[in-house]
NUPA-64782 format. One record per residue (C-alpha): x, y, z negated; residue number from 0. Coordinates in pm, whole numbers, plus 32768, in hexadecimal, padded with zeros to 4 digits. Example, Ala and Ser with C-alpha at 12.3 -4.5 7.8 and 13.67 -1.06 7.14 Angstrom:
2
+------+------+------+-----+
:    x :    y :    z : seq :
+------+------+------+-----+
: 84CE : 7E3E : 7CF4 :   0 :
: 8557 : 7F96 : 7D36 :   1 :
+------+------+------+-----+
This chain:
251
+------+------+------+-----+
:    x :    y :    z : seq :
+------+------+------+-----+
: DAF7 : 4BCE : 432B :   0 :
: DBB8 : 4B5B : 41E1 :   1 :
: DB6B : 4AA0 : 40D6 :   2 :
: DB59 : 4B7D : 3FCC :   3 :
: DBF2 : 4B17 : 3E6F :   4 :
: DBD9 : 4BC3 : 3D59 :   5 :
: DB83 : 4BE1 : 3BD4 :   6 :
: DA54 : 4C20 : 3B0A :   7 :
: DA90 : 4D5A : 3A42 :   8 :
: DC15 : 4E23 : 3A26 :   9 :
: DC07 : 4E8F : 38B9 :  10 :
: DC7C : 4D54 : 3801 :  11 :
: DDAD : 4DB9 : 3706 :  12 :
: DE0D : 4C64 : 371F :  13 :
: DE60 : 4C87 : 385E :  14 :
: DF75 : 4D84 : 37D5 :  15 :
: E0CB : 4CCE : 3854 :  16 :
: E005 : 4BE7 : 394A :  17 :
: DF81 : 4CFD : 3A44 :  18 :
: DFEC : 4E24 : 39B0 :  19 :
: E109 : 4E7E : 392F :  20 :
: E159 : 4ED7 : 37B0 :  21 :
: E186 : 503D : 37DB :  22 :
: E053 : 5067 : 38E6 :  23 :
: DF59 : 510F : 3826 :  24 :
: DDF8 : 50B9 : 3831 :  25 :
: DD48 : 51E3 : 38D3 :  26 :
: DE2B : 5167 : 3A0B :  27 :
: DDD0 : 4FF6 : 3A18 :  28 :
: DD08 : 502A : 3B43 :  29 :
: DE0D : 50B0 : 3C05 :  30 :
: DEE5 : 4F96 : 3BBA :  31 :
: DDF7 : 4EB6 : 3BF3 :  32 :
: DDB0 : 4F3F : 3D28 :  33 :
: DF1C : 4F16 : 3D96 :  34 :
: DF02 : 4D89 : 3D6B :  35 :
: DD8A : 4D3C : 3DD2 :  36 :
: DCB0 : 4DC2 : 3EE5 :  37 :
: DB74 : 4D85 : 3E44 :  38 :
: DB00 : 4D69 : 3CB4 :  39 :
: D989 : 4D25 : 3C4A :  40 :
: D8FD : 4E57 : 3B72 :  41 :
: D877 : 4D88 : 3A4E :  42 :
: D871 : 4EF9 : 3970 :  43 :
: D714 : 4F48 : 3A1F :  44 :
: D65C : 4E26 : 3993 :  45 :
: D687 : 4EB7 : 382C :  46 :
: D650 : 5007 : 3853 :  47 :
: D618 : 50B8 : 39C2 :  48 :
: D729 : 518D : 3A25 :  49 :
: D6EF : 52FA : 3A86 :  50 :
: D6FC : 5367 : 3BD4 :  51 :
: D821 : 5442 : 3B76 :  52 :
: D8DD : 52F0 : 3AF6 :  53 :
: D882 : 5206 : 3C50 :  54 :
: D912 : 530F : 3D14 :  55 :
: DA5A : 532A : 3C5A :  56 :
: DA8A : 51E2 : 3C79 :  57 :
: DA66 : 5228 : 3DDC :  58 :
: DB9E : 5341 : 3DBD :  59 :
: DC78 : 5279 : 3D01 :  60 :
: DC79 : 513A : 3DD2 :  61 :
: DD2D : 511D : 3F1B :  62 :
: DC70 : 512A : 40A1 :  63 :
: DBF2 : 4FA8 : 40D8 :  64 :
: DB8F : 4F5D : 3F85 :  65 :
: DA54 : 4EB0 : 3F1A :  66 :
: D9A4 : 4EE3 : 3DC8 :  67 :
: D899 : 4DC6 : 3D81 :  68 :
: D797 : 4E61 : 3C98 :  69 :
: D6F3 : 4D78 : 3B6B :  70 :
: D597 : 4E02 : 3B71 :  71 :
: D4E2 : 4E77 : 3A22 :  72 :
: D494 : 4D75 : 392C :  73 :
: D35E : 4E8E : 38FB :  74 :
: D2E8 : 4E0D : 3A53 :  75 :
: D347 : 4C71 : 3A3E :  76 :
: D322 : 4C23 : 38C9 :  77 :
: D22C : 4D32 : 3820 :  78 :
: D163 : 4D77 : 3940 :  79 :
: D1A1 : 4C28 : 39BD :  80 :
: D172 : 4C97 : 3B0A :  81 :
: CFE4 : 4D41 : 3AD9 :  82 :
: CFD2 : 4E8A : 3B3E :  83 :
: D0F9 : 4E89 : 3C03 :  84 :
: D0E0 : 4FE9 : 3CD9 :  85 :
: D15B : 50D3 : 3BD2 :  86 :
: D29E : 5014 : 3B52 :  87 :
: D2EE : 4FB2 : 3CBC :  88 :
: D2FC : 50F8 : 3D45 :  89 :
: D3A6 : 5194 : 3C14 :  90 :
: D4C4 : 5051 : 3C2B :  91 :
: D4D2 : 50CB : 3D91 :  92 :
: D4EC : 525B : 3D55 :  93 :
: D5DF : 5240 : 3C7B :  94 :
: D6BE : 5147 : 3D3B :  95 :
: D680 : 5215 : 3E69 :  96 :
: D7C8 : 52E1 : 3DBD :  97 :
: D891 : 51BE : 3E33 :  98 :
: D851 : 520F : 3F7C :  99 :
: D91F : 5115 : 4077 : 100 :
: D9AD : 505A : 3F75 : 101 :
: D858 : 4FBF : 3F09 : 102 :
: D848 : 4E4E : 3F1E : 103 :
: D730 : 4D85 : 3ED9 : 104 :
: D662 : 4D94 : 3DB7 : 105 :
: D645 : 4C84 : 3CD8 : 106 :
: D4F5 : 4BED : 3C3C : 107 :
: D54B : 4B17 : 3B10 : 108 :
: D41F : 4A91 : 3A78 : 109 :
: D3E1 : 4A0E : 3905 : 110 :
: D3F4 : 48C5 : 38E7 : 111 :
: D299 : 4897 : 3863 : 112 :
: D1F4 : 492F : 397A : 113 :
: D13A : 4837 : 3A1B : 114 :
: D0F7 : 4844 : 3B9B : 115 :
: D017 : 495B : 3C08 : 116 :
: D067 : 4988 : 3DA1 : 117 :
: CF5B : 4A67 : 3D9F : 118 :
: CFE8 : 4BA8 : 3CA9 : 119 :
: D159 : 4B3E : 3D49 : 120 :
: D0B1 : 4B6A : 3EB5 : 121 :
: D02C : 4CCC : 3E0E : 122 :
: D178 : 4D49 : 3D6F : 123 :
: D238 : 4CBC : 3EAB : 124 :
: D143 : 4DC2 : 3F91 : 125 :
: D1B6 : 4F2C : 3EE8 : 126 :
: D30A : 4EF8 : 3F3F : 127 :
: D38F : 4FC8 : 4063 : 128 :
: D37B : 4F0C : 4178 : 129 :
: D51A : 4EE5 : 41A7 : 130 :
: D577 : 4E94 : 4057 : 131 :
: D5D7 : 4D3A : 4045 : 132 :
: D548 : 4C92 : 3EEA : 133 :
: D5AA : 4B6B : 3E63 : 134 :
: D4DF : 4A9A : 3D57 : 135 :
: D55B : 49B6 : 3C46 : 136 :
: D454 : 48F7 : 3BC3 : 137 :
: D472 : 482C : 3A82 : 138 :
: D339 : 476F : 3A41 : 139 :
: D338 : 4626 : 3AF1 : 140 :
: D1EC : 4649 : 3B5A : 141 :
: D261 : 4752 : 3C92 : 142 :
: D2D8 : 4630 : 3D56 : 143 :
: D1D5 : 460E : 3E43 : 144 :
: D178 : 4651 : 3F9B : 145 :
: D07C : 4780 : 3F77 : 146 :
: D19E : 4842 : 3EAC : 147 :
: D27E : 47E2 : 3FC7 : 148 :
: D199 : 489D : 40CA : 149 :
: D17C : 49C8 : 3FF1 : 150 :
: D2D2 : 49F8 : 3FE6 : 151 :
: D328 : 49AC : 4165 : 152 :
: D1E1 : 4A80 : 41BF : 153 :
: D2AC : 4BC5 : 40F5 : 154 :
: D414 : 4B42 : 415B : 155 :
: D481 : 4B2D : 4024 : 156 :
: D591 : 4A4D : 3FB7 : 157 :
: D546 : 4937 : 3EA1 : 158 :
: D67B : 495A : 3DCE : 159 :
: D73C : 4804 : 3DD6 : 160 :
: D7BC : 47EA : 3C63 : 161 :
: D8C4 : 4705 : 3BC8 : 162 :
: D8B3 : 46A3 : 3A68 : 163 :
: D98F : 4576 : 39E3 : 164 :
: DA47 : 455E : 3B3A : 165 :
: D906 : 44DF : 3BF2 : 166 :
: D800 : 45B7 : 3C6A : 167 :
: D6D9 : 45E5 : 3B90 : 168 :
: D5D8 : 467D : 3CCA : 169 :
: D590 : 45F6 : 3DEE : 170 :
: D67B : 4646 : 3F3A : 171 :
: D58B : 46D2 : 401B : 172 :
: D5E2 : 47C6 : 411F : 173 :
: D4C6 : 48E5 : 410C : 174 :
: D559 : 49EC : 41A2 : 175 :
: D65A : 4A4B : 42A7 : 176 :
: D772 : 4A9B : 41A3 : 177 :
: D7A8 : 4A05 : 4041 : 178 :
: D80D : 4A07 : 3EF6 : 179 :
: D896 : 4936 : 3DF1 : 180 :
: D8BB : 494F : 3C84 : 181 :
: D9C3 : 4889 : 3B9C : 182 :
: D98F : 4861 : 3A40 : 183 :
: DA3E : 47B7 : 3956 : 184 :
: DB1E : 467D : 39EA : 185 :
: DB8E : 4539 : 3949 : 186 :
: DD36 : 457E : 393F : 187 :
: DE01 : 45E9 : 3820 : 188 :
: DE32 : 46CF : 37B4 : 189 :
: DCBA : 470D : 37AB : 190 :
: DBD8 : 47B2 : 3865 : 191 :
: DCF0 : 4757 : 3988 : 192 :
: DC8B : 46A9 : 3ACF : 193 :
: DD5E : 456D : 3B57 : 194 :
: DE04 : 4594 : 3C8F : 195 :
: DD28 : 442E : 3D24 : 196 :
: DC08 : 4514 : 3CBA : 197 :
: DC68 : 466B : 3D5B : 198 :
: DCA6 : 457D : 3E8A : 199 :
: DB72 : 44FE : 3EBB : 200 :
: DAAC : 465C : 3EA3 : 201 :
: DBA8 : 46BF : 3FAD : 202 :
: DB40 : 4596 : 409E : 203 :
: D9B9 : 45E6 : 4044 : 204 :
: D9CD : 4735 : 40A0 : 205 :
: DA8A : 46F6 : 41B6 : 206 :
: D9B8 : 45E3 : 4220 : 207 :
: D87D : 46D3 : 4202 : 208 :
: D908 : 4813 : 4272 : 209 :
: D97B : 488A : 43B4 : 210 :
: DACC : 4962 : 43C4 : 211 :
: D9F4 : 4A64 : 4429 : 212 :
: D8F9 : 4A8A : 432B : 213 :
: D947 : 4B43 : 41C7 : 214 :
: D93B : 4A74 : 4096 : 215 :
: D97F : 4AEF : 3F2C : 216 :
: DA1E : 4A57 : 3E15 : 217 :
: DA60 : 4A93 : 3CE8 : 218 :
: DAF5 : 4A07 : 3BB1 : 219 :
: DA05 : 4A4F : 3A57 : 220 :
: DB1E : 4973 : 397B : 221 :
: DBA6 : 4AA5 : 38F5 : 222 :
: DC2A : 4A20 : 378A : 223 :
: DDDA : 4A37 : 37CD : 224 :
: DDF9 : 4AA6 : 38F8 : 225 :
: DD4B : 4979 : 398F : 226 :
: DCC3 : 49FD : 3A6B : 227 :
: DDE3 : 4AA0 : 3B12 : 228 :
: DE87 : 496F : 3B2F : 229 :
: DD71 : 48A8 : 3BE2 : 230 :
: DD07 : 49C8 : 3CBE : 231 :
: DE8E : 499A : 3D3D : 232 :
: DEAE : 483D : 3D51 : 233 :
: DD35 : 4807 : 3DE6 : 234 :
: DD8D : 4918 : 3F0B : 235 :
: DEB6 : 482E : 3F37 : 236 :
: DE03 : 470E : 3F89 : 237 :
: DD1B : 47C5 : 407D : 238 :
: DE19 : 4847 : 4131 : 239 :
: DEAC : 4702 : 415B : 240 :
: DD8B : 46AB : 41F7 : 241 :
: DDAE : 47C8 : 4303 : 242 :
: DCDA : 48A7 : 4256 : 243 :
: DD29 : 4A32 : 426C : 244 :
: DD04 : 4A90 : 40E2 : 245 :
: DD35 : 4BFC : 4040 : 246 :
: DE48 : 4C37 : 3F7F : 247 :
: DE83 : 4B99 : 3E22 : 248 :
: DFEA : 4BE7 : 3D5F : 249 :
: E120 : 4B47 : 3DB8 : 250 :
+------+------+------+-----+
């Protein structure tokens, strides 16, 4: 299986003459986008949950093969901070459900004042069907230990390795049979750009960590001028270099 590369979020307007062209209009952006990557992360759904109606025209407008990564609520990770977990889960997942095949894994970004609690994680983790592949993003240095390890191997879910600065800012354990990997902001100019020693060395960990065969996710967060266009191109680059099988990019 590929490496799949992609973008968080389509609908930048900066992006206007860097993906899409000047006379593109907006309420096609997906389409083009679609043309260039084979995979995007949904960041829309963390704001405000998309209707059923909405996941499943994404679904019509994108091409066979496509993966959508879904952001979960922020109702679920930041307001609920992960208590009471069964109704927002299974809402997230019936309306997503309109994505049929072209779901991807679900994202769980937590606040970065949430301090360690394996034990609502380990609850929120257990109402998701039992084939969705979840991956968490912790933000609170106090999830670094062993027992929040276990939860998430126990659930195969994927700790989300996350770049911030160029370096990661979470640990690089492997939790899951697949993986995913987040990049924030990077240390190049023109800011929020990623160096090309940088983009490297993600390449090499990932392929270090990862099989050929197993799926790994990643994608680029730096959104500000088409950043993260740029390093999603140059950073499948370097992986294939390395003899890795990567989903398209543009170019």
């Amino acid at each position: 299986m590929p490496l799949l590369v992609g973008t968080s979020g389509w609908q930048y307007k900066d992006w206007r003459g860097v993906l899409y062209p000047e006379d593109c209009p907006q309420r096609l952006w997906l389409e083009e986008y679609a043309r260039h990557f084979a995979t995007v992360e949904n960041n829309n759904a963390f704001y405000r949950l998309p209707t059923p109606e909405t996941f499943a025209g994404w679904h019509d407008r994108t091409p066979e093969g496509f993966v959508m990564a879904v952001k979960a609520s922020r109702y679920l990770t930041h307001i609920k901070r992960l208590h009471d977990p069964e109704e927002p889960v299974h809402r997230l997942m019936r309306h997503a459900a309109g994505l049929g095949v072209r779901l991807g894994p679900v994202l769980l970004q937590l606040p970065p004042t949430l301090r360690a609690d394996p034990a609502a994680l380990e609850s929120a983790l257990s109402f998701f069907p039992a084939r969705t592949r979840v991956a968490v993003e912790p933000r609170h240095d106090s999830w670094w230990t062993q027992e929040v390890r276990a939860v998430l191997e126990r659930h195969g879910a994927a700790l989300c390795w996350a770049d911030h600065g160029s370096r990661p800012v979470t640990p690089l354990w492997r939790t899951a049979d697949w993986g995913y990997v987040r990049f924030h902001a990077g240390r190049a100019r023109p800011w929020p750009r990623y160096g090309r020693q940088a983009l490297d060395s993600w390449a090499r960990r990932i392929a270090d960590c990862w099989p050929e065969s197993a799926d790994v996710y990643a994608y680029f967060n730096n959104d500000p001028g088409g950043a993260a266009v740029h390093d999603a191109v140059v950073f499948a680059r370097a992986a294939a270099r390395l003899g890795r099988t990567v989903s398209r990019t543009p170019g």
